[in-house]
KOLLO-963114 format. One record per residue: x, z, y of N, C-alpha, C in turn. Coordinates in steps of 0.05 Angstrom, whole numbers, plus 32768, in hexadecimal, padded with zeros to 4 digits. Each point is the difference from the previous one (the first is absolute). Layout:
BEGIN
XZYXZYXZY;...
END
This chain:
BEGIN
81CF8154807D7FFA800C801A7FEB80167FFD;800780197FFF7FF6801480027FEB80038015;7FE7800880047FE97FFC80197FF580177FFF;7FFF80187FEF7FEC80147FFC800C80128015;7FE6800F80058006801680127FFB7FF68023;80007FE37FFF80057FFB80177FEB7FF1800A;7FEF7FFA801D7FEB7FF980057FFC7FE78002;7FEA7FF27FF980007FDF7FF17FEC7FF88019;80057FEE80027FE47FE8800E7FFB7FEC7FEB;7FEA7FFA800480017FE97FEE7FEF7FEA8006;7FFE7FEB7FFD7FF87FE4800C7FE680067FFF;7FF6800B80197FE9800480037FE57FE1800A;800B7FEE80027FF77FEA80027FF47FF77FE0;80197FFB7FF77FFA80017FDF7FE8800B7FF4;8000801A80047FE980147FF87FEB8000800A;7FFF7FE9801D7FE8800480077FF27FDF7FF9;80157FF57FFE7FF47FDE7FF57FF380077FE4;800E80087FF17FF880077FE57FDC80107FFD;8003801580187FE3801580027FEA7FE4800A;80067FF3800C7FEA7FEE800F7FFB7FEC7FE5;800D7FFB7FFA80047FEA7FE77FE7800E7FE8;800D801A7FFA7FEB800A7FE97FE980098009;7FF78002801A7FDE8005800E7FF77FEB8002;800D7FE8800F7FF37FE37FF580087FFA7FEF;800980017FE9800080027FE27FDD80067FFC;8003801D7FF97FE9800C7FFB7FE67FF7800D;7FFD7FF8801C7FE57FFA80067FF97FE98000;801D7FE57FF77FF57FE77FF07FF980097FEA;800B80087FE97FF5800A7FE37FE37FFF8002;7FFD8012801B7FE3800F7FF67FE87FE78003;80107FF7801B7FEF7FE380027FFB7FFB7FEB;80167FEE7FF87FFF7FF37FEB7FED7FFF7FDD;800C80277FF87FF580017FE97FE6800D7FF6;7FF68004801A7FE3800B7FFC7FED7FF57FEC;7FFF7FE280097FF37FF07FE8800C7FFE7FE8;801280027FFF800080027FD7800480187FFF;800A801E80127FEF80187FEE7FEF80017FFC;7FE67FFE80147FED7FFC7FFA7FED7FEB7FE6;80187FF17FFE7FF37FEA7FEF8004800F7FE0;801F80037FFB8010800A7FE77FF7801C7FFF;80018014800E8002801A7FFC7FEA8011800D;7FF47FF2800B7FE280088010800D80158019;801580008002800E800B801A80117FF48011;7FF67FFC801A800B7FEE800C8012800D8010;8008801B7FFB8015800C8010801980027FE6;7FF87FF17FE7801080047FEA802080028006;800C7FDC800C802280018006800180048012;7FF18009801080058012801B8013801D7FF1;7FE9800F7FF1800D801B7FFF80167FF67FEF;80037FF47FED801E80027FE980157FFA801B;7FFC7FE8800F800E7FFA801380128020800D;7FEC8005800C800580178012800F80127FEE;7FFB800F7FEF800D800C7FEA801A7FF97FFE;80017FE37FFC80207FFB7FF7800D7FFB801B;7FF87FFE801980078002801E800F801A8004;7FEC80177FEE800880188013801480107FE8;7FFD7FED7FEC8021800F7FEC80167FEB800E;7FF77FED800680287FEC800B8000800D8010;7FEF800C801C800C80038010800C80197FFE;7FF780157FEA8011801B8007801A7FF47FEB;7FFB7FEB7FEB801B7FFB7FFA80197FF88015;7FED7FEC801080107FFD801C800D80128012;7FEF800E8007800F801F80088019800C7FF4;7FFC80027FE4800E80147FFC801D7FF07FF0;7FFB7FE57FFE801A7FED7FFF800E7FF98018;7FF580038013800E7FFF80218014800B8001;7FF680267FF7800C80138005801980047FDC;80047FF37FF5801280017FE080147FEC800C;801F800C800B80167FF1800A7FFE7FE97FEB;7FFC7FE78002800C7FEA7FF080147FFE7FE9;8019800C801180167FFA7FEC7FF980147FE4;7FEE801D7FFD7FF780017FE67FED7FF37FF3;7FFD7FE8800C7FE97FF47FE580157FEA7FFB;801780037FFD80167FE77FF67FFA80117FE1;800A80187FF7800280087FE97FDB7FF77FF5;7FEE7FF680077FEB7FF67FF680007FE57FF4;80117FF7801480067FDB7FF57FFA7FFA7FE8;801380017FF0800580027FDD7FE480037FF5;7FF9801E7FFD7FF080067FF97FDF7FEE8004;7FFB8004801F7FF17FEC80077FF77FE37FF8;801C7FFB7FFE80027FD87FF37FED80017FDF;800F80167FF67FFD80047FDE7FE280088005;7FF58012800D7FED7FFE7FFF7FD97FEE8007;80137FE680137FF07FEE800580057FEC7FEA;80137FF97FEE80097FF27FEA7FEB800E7FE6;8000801880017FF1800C7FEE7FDE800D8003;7FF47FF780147FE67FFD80067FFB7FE08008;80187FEF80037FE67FE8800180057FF97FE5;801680067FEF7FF37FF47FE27FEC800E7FF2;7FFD801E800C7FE4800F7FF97FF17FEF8006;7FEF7FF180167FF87FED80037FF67FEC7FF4;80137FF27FF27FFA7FF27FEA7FF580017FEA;800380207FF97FF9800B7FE67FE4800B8006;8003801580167FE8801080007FEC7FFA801D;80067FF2800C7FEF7FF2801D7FEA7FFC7FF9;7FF3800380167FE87FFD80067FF47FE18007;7FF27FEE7FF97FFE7FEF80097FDD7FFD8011;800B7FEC80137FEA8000801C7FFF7FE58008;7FEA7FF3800180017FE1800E80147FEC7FF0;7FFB80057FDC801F7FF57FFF801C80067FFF;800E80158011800E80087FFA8008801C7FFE;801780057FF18006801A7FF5801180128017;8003800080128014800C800A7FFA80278002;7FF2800B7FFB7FFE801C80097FFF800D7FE3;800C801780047FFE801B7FF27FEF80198004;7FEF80097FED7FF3801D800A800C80177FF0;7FFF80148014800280157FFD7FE780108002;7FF6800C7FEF7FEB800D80027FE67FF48017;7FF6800A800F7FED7FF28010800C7FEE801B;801C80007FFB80107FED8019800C7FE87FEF;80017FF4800D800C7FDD7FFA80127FFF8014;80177FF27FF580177FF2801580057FEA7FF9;80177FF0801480087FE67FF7802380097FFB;800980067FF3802180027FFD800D7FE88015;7FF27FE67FFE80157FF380117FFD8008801E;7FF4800E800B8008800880178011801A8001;7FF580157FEC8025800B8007801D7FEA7FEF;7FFD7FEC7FF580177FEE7FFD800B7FF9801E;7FEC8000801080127FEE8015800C80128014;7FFB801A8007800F801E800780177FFB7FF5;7FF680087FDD801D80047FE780197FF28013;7FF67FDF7FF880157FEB8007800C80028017;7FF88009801880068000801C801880107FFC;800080267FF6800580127FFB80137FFC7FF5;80077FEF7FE2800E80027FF0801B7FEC800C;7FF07FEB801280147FE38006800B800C8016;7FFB8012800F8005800E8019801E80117FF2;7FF7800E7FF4801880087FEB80107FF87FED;7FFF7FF07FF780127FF07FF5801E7FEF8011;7FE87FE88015800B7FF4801480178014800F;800280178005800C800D801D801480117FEC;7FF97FFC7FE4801D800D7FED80127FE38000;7FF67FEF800280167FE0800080057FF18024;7FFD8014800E80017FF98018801E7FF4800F;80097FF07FFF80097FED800680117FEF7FF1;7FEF7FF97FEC800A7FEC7FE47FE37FF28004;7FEB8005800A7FEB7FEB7FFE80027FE5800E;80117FF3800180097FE58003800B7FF57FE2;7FFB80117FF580107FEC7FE37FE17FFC7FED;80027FF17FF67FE77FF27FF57FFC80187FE4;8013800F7FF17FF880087FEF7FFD80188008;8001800E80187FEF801680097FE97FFD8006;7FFA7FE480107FE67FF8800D7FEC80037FDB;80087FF17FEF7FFC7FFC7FDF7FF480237FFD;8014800A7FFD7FFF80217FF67FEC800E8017;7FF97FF880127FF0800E80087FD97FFA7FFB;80067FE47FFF7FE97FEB7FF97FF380057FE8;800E7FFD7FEB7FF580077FE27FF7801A7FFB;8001801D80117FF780117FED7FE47FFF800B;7FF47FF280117FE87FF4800C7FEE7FED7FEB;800B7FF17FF17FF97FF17FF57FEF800B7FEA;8005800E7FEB7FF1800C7FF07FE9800E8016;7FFD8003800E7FE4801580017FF37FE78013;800A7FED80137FF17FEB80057FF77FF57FE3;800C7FF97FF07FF57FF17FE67FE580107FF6;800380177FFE7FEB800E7FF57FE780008013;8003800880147FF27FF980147FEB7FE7800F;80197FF27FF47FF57FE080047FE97FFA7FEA;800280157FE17FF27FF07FF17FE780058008;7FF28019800C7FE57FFA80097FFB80068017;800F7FEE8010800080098021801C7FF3800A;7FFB7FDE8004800E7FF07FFF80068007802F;7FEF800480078008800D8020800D800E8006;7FFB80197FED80168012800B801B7FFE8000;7FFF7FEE7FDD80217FFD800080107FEE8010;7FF37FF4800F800B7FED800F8004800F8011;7FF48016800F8005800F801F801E80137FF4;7FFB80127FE9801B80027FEC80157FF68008;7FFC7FE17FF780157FF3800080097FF7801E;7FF18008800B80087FF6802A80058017800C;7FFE80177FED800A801C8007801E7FFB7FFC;800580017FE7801B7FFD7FF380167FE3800E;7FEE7FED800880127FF7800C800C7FFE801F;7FE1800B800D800A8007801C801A800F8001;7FFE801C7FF08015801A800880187FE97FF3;80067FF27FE880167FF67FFF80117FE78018;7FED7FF580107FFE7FF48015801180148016;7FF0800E8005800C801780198011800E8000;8013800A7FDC800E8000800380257FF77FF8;7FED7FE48004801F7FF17FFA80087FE98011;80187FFB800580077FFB801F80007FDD7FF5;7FFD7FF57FF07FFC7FE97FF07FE87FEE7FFF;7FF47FEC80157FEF80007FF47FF37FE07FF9;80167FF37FFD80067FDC7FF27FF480037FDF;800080217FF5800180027FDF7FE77FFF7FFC;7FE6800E80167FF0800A7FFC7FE97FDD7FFC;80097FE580077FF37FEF800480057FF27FE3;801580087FED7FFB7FEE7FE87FF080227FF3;8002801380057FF080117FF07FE27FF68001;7FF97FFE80227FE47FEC7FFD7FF47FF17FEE;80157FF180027FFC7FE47FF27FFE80097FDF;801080147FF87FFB800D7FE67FEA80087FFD;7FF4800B80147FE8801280017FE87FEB7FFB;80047FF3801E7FEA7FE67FF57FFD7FF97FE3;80157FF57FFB7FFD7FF77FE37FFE800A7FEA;8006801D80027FEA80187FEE7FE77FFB8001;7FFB8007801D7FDD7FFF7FFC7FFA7FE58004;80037FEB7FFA7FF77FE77FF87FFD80077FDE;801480037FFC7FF67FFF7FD87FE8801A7FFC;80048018800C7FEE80157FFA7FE37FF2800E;80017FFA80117FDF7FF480007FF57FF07FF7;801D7FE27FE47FF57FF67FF97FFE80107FDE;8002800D7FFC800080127FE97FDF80037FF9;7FF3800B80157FDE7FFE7FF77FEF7FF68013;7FF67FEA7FEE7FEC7FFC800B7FE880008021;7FFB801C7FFA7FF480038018800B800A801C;801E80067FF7800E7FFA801B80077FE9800F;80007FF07FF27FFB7FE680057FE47FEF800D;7FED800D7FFE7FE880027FFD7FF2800B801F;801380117FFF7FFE800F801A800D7FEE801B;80157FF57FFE800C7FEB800D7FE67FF08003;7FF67FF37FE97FEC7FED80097FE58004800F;800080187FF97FE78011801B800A7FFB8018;80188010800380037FFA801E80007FF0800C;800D7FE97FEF80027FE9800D7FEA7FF38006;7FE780027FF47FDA7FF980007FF8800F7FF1;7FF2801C80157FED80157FEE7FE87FF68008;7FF17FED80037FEF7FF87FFE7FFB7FF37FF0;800B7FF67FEB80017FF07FE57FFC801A7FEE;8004800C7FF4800480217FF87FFA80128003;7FE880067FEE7FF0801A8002800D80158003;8018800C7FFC8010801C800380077FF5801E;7FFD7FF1801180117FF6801C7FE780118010;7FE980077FF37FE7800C8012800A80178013;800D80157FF1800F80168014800C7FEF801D;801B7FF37FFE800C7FF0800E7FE67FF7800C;7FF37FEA80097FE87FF1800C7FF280178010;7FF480147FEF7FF38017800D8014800E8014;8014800B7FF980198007801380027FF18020;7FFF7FE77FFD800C7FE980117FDD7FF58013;7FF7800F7FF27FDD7FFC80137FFB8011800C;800680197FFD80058017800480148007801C;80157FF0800180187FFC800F7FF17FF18017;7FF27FED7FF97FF67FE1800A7FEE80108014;7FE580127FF27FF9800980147FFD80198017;801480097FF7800B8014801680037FF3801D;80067FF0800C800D7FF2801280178013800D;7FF780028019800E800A8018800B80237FFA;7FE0800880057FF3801A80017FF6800E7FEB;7FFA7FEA7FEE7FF780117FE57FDB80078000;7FF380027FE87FE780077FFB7FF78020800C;8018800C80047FFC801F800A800980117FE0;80098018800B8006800F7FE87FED7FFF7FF4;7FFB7FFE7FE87FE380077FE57FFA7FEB8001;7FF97FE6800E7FEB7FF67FFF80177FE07FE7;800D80037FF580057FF07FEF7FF07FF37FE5;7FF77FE87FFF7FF07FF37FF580047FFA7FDD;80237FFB800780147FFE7FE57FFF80157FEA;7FFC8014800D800580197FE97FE7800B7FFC;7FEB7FF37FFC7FEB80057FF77FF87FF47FDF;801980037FF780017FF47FE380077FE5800A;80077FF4800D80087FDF8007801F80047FF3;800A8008800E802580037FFE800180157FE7;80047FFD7FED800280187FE8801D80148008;800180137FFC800E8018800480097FFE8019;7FF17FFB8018800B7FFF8014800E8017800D;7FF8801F7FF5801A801C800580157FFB7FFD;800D7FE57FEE801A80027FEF800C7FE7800F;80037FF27FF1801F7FEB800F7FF27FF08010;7FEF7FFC80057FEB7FF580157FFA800B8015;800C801380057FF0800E801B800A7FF58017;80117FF9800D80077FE8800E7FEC7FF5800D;7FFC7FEE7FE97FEB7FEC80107FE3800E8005;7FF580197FFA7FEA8013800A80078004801C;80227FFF80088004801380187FFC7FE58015;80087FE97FF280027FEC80137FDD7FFA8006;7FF57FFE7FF07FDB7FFF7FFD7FF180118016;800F80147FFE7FF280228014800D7FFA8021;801680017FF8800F8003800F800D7FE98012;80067FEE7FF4800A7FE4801180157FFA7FFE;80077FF0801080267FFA7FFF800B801E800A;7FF380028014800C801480178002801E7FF3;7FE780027FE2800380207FFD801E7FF17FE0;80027FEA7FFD800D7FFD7FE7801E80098010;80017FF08017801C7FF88009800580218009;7FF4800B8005800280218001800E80037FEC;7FF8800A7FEC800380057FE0801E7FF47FFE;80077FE37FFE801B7FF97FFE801580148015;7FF37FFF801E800B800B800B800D801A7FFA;7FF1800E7FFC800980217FF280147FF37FEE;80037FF47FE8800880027FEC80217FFB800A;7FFB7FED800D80137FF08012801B8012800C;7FE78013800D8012801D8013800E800D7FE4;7FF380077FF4800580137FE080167FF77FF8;80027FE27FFB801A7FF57FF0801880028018;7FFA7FFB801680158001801F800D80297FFB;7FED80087FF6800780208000801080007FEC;80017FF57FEB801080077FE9801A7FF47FFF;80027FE6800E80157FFF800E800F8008800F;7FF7801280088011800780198003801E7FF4;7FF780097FE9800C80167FED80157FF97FF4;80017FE77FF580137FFB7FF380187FF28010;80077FFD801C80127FFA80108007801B8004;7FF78016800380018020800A800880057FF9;800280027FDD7FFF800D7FE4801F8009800C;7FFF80247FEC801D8008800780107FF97FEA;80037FF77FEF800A7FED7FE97FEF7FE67FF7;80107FF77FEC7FF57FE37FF27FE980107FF1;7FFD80157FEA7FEE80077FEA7FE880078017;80048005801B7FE88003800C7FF87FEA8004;800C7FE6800B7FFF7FE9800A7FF17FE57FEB;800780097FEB7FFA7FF07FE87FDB800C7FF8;8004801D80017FDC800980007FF97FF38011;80058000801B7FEF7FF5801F7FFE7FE47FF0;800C7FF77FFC80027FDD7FFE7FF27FF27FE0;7FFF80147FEF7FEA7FF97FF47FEC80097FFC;7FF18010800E7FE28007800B7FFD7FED8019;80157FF280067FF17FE9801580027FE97FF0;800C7FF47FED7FFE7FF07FF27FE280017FF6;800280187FF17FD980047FED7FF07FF48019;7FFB801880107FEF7FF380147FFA7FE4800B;80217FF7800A7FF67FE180027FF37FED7FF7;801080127FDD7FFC7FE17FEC7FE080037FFE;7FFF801B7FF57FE080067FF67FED7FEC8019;80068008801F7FE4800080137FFA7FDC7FFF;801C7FEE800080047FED7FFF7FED7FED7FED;8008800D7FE37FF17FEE7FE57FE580098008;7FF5801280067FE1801180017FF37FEC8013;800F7FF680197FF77FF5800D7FF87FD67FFB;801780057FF5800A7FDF7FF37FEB7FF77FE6;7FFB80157FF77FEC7FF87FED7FE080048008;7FFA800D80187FEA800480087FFB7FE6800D;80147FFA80067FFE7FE1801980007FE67FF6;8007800A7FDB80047FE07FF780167FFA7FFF;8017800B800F80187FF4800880167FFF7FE2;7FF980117FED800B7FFF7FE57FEB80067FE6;800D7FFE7FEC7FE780037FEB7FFA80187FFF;7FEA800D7FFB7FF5801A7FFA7FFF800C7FED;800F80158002800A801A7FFD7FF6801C8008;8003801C7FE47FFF800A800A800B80188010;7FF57FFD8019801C800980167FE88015800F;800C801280127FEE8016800A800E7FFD8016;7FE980088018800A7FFC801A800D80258005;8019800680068006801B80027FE8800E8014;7FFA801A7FF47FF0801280157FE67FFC8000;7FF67FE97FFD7FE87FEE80087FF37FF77FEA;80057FF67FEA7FEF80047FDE7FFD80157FF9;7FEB7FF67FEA7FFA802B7FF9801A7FFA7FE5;800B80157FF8801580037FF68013801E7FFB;7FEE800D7FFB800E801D8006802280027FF0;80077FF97FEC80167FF87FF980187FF78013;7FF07FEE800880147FF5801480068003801B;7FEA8012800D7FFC8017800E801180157FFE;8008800D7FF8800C80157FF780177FF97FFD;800C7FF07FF080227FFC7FFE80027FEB8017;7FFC7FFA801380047FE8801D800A801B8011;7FDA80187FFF800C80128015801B80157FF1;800E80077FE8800D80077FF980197FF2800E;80057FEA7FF680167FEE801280047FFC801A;7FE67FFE80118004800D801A800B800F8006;7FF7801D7FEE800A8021800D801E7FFE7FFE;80097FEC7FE8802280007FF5800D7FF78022;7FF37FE78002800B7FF5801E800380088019;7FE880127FFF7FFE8019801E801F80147FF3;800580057FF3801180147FFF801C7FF48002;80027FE17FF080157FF280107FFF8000801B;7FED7FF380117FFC8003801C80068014800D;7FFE801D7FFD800680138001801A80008011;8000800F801C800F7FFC8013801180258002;801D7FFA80017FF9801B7FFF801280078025;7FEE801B800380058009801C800D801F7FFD;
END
């Protein structure tokens, strides 16, 4: 479907959930990380500015992926996949390691994490693949053929950055979900799945280990994050301590900018500024749906529907592990951790979706 030349609307709701999201993004951050710039870097406006920086490249990436018709970034697919396959095994080889783990690459005075453009790649590539086998995806060895070329870069992925590949893998299986009219197959795949990750967590050690935190992080000195998190949560109540005035991130809660920030917002802020926060996200994922019911084909419909998958899955675990509710992981709350990586390819995937959304008059 040809669109150029002709005048677009575009889900202006979308664009504006997303703008409110990254200002309270940004002025929790700031809350938040004052004390360990100040602590680490003797600047307490430190992930404020990188923040902002990598804010104001997604968003002109956002912009100007709005306006790039969709159906030419199909000829990217391929290419794209090969190249998230071939930076996260860079990864392995040449990563950077932080807290433990290796996941980032530098380029000169910039650092990235490859697995966040993996999870674009995958959307992109499965979006294209899927809508070349469009109505054979009821047969199990299409559902197969579309599944596996996922698998290698989840594997790689998984080796130091066992979170992401799971959102990966709930990427890859949503879009196969949505589009196959079958869905009795998808409950022994489960059960396959389960029983994957039963042996992969009993494989080492401290994933196992991790199970046993959750289950009593008060027995377990690594359960201190968790405890601090959940005190943090505890005393927020209603209304919250007031913006800034959080007690937790004064070195209590360790990296509280990063997969923790959650429970800072619930601390400041309360149920009422948290249940906000879900709320937006809430609207955001309701928008992407309703891009992908719009969509003027399936290859549009399959983008809409896995950028709402990411989002779900991502806001879901970020929250689930802040709450205790699963073992802890590391997971980033979209918009709202400092994360410029992941900043940047979220609002890239956005801009892809506004241009699905894209109404034409």
């Amino acid at each position: 479907m040809k669109r150029s030349g002709k005048k677009r609307r575009y889900d202006e709701t979308m664009a504006a959930v997303v703008l409110i999201l990254l200002a309270a993004g940004l002025v929790i951050l700031c809350s938040t990380s004052a004390y360990n710039g100040r602590v680490k870097f003797h600047d307490e406006w430190y992930y404020l500015k990188k923040q902002g920086f990598a804010v104001a490249v997604g968003l002109l990436g956002m912009v100007l992926a709005s306006r790039i018709d969709y159906h030419r970034l199909a000829v990217l697919a391929v290419p794209g996949y090969a190249a998230s396959l071939a930076l996260s095994a860079a990864v392995l080889f040449f990563g950077d390691e932080y807290n433990g783990s290796k996941r980032w690459l530098s380029l000169g005075p910039f650092s990235f994490q490859p697995s966040e453009f993996a999870k674009v790649a995958v959307i992109l590539f499965l979006a294209w693949l899927i809508s070349r086998c469009f109505g054979r995806m009821d047969k199990l060895r299409y559902m197969l053929a579309a599944l596996l070329p996922v698998l290698p870069v989840a594997g790689l992925v998984g080796a130091g950055n066992l979170s992401t590949a799971v959102i990966i893998l709930g990427i890859a299986a949503a879009l196969i979900f949505v589009s196959s009219p079958k869905y009795s197959i998808f409950i022994w795949m489960g059960c396959a799945g389960a029983a994957f990750m039963a042996v992969f967590l009993a494989m080492e050690s401290y994933r196992l280990e991790r199970l046993a935190i959750w289950r009593d992080p008060e027995k377990y000195e690594k359960g201190y994050q968790t405890l601090q998190g959940l005190y943090a949560i505890g005393s927020g109540g209603l209304f919250g301590r007031g913006l800034g005035s959080s007690v937790q991130k004064l070195g209590f809660l360790p990296e509280a900018q990063n997969d923790m920030i959650f429970s800072i917002i619930c601390e400041e802020l309360g149920l009422v500024g948290a249940g906000a926060i879900i709320l937006l996200f809430f609207l955001l994922i309701w928008r992407f749906f309703l891009a992908a019911v719009r969509a003027p084909d399936l290859f549009g419909a399959l983008i809409a529907s896995g950028a709402m998958a990411h989002m779900m899955i991502q806001v879901i675990l970020n929250i689930a592990v802040v709450t205790n509710s699963i073992p802890n992981t590391g997971i980033t709350l979209p918009f709202i951790s400092y994360g410029g990586t992941s900043v940047v390819f979220l609002l890239l995937e956005i801009g892809v979706v506004l241009n699905v959304s894209g109404l034409v008059e």
